[in-house]
Phi, psi and omega in degrees: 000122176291093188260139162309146242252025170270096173294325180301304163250022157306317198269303168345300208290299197295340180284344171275323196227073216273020150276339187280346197262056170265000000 
């Protein structure tokens, strides 16, 4: 999965939703 380069909230995102962090 290709994410932007705000890594703080990719990862904010991914602790809600930690299916995204494939």
């Amino acid at each position: 999965m290709v994410y932007p380069p705000d890594v703080e909230l990719y990862e904010r995102l991914s602790a809600d939703q930690p299916e995204l962090s494939q």
